[in-house]
N, C-alpha and C positions, 0 to 999 in steps of 0.2 A: 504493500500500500504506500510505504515511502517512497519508495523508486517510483511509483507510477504517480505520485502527486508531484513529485520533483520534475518529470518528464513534462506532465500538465505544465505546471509553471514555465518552463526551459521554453515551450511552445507556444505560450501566449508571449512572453517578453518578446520572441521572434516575429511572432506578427503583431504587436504594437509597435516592433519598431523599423516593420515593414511600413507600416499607415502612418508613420512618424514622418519616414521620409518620402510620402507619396505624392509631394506636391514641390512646389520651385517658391522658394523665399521670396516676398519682394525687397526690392532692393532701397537701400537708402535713400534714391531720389525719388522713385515708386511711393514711398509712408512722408517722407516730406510735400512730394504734391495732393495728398489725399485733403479734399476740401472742407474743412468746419462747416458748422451751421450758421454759423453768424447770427443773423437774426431772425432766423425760426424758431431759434426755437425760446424767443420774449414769451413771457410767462403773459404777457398781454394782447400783442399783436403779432407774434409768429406766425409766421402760416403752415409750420409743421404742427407746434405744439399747444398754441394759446386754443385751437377749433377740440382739443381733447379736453382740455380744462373744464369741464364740466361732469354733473351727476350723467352715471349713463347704465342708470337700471336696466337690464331687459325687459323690450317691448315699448320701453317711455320714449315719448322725446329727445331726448336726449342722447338717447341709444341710437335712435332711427339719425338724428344730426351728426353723429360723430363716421357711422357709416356712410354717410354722404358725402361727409368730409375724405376718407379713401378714397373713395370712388371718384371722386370728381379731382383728383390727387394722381390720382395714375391715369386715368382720359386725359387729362389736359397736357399734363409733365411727360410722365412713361406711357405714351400709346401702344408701343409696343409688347408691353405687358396683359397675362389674359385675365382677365378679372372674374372670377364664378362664386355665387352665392350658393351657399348650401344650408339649406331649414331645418328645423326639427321644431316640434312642442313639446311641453311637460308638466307636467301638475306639480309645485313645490308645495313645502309646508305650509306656507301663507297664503296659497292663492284656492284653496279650496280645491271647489272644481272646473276653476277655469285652466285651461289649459295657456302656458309662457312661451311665446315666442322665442327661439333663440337664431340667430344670424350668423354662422361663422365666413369671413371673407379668405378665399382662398386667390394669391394670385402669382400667374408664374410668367418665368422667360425661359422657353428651352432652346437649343439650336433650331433655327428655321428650319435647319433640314430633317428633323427626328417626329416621326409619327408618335400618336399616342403610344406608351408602354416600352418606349424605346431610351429614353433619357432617364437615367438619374435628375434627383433635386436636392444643393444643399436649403434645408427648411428653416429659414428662420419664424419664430415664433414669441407671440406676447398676448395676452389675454386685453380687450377693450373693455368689458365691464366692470362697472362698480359697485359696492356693496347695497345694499336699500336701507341699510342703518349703520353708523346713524344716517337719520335725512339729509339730504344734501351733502355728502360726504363724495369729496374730486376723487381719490386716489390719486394721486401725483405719479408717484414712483408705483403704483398698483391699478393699475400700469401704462398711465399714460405716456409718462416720457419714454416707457421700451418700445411703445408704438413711434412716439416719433421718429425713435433712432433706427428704425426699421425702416422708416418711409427716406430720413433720411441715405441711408447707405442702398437703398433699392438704388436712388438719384445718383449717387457717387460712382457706381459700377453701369451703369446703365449703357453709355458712350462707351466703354472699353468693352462691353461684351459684345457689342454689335461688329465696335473693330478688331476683334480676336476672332471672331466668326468668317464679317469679310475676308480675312487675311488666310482665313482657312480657305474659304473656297478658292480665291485668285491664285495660292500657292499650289492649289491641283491636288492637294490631300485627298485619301481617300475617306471620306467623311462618314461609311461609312462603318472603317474600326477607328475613328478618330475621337475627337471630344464630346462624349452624349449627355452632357452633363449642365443641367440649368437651374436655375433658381427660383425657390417657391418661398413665399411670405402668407403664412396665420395671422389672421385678427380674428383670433377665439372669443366667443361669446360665452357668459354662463360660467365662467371661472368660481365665483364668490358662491358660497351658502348663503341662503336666505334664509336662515334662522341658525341650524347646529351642522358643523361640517359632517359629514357624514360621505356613505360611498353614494349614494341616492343624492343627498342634498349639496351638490359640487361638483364643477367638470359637467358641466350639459352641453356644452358645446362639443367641447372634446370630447367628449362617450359616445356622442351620435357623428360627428365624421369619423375619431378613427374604426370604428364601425363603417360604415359606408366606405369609407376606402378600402377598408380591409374584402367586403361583399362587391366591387365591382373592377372586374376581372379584364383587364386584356386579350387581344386575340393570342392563339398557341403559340406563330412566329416570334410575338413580341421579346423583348431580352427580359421583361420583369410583368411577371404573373398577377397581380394586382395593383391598385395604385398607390395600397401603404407602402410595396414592396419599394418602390421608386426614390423613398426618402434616403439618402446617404447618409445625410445627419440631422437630428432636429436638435438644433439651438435654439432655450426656453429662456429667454430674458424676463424676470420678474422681481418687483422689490427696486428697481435702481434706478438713483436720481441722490439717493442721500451720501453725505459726506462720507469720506473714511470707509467705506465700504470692505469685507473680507466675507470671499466667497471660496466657499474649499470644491476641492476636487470629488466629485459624488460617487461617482461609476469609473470605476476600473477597466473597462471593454472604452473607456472615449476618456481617459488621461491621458492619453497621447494627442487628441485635437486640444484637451484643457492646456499640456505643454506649449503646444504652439501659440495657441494666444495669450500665455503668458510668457513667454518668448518674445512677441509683441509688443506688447506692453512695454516691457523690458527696453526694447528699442525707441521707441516712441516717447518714452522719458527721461532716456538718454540722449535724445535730438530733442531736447524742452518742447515736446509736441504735448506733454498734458497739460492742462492750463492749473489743475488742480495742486498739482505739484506747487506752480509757483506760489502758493499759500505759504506753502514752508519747506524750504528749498532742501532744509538739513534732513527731512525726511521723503527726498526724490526717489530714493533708491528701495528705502526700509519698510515703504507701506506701499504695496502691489496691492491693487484691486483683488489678482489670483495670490493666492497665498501659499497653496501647497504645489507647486511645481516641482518641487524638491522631495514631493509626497514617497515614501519608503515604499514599494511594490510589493514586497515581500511579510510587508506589515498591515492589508487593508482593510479597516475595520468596517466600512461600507457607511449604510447608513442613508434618509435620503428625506427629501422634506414633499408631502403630496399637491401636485398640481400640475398642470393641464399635459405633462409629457405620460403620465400613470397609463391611461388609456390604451399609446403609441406604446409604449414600453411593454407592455401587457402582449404586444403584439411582434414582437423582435425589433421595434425599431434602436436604433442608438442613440442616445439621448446627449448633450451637454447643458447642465443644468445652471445657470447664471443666476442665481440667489443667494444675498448674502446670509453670514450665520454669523453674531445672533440677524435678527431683522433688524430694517430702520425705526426709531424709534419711535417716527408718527406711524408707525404699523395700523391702519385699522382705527383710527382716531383722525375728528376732524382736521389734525394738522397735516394729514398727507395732503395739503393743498399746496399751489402753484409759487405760493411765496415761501414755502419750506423748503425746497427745492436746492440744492447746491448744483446750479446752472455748470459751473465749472466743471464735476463730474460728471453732468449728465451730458455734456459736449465730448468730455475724453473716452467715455462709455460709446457714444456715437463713432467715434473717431476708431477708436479699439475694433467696434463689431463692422467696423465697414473695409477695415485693413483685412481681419479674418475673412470675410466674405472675398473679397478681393484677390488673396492668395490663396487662398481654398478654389477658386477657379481658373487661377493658374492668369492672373489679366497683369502678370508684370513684364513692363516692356509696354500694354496698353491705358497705362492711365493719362490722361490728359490734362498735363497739369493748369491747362488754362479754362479746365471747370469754373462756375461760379455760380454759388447759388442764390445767396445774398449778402448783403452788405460784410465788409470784414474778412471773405470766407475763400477769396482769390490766392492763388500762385501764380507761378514764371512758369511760361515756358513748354512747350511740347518734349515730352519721355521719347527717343527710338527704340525699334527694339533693339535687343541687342541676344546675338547669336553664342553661344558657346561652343 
């Protein structure tokens, strides 16, 4: 039994650190052109983050305004992205017998040239609703600002994926055993309990797609048999926006993608690209967002906090979980609102998940460093690529 746990172990370190090194680093001028939010994300007048700033019960107002807000966010900006709504109902504790709307927004970019069931997606993901008590309760960091940093970095990758594609077909690759690999963004509905969290009373969004992904199946050709099967990674941003932030490593089978973006990190505050940092310069280095990079393998105590990846997980997918431990202190109390916010992290959090996105899809050599989104948030200068 020893030999063959030892063997087990010897086998998984080989393939983490096969999928360690499965992708091409961006390069220093590549994290230097990666464009800020500038002023989207004003806790007033933003136009990623202020239109989230509100209560966004399912089924209210508010709910229905903040998915308008997407929607009318990727038609106008990202055309080129597909945008699909997927429903469910459900009876909570509080509403009797009516049945609760719930929304989730799915929306992707794969290679133009990949039929349904043919492409991989790395998934990024963040839940849009908010609690129904207290009344009028924003959730800032739960989770508005991970929506915006989602909308943000969709904007940041968008022009490089289109020219990593072109470059593919003019170069006469054959496309297709070449890159099948595109990008999907969650805005989960139905995260929060409406009275006690429970398996019933939590996760309505997420229970009813990964569900329905899981039940709808591609043709026999296709290279992946369902449409959960298709997720590569889902990355679960939840909780962040507040200061001093330490989010450890969850899962063991996806420490090695947690490596790489704290590896990131790493770099990005060694090029004073976090603004957070400059708060307190003497702790640039000693207070990482990721904290266990260093995490002992041989030691892993597990462990995991439940929310909207449980579903997906339940299912084989592979998770990276982005939740701090302990939580923010306005946890679930009126202060998760827009003026509690430490804008400075929740820009380097942007900043961080749009680099990971970024070299997770291999777009170095295409970023364009003369992006801009709004005010503040410009670089110098056109990237080439450059061959090895």
């Amino acid at each position: 039994m020893a030999r063959q746990s030892f063997t087990i172990f010897i086998l998984e370190a080989l393939l983490l650190a096969c999928l360690a090194n499965a992708y091409t680093s961006l390069s220093e001028q590549s994290l230097r052109a990666l464009p800020g939010p500038g002023d989207d994300f004003d806790i007033k007048s933003g136009k990623l983050l202020a239109p989230i700033l509100q209560p966004r019960v399912p089924g209210t107002p508010g709910s229905i305004n903040v998915q308008n807000h997407f929607i009318d966010f990727f038609k106008t900006t990202l055309p080129q992205w597909n945008i699909e709504l997927q429903n469910s109902t459900s009876k909570t504790p509080v509403s009797g017998d009516k049945e609760v709307p719930f929304v989730n927004l799915i929306i992707t970019r794969d290679p133009p040239w990949t039929p349904p069931g043919f492409s991989s997606r790395l998934t990024l993901v963040a839940h849009y609703d908010s609690l129904s008590i207290p009344r009028g309760f924003i959730g800032a960091t739960d989770s508005a600002a991970p929506c915006a940093m989602l909308m943000h970095a969709a904007r940041c990758i968008d022009t490089a994926l289109t020219a990593k594609w072109e470059k593919m077909k003019s170069d006469g690759m054959d496309i297709e055993f070449e890159d099948q690999q595109g990008v999907q963004i969650l805005f989960l509905d139905g995260e929060e309990a409406f009275k006690t969290w429970t398996d019933t009373d939590s996760l309505y969004g997420a229970r009813s797609l990964a569900a329905e992904m899981e039940t709808t199946a591609y043709g026999a050709q296709s290279t992946f048999h369902n449409v959960i099967s298709t997720i590569s990674l889902f990355v679960l941003l939840d909780l962040l926006g507040a200061d001093h932030p330490s989010v450890p490593s969850y899962f063991k089978t996806t420490h090695w993608a947690y490596q790489k973006m704290a590896a990131l990190e790493k770099r990005l505050r060694s090029l004073s690209l976090f603004e957070s940092a400059s708060k307190d310069d003497s702790k640039r280095e000693d207070s990482p967002f990721l904290t266990e990079a260093e995490k002992d393998m041989t030691r892993w105590l597990g462990g995991m906090i439940g929310d909207d990846h449980l579903p997906f997980m339940e299912r084989g997918v592979d998770v990276l979980h982005l939740i701090p431990a302990p939580f923010p202190r306005v946890w679930h109390n009126r202060e998760d609102d827009g003026a509690h916010l430490d804008l400075p992290t929740v820009k380097d959090w942007s900043r961080l998940i749009t680099a990971f996105a970024a070299e997770w899809m291999e777009l170095e050599g295409f970023l364009n460093t003369t992006q801009k989104t709004s005010k503040g948030s410009r670089s110098e200068g056109p990237i080439g690529k450059t061959e090895l």
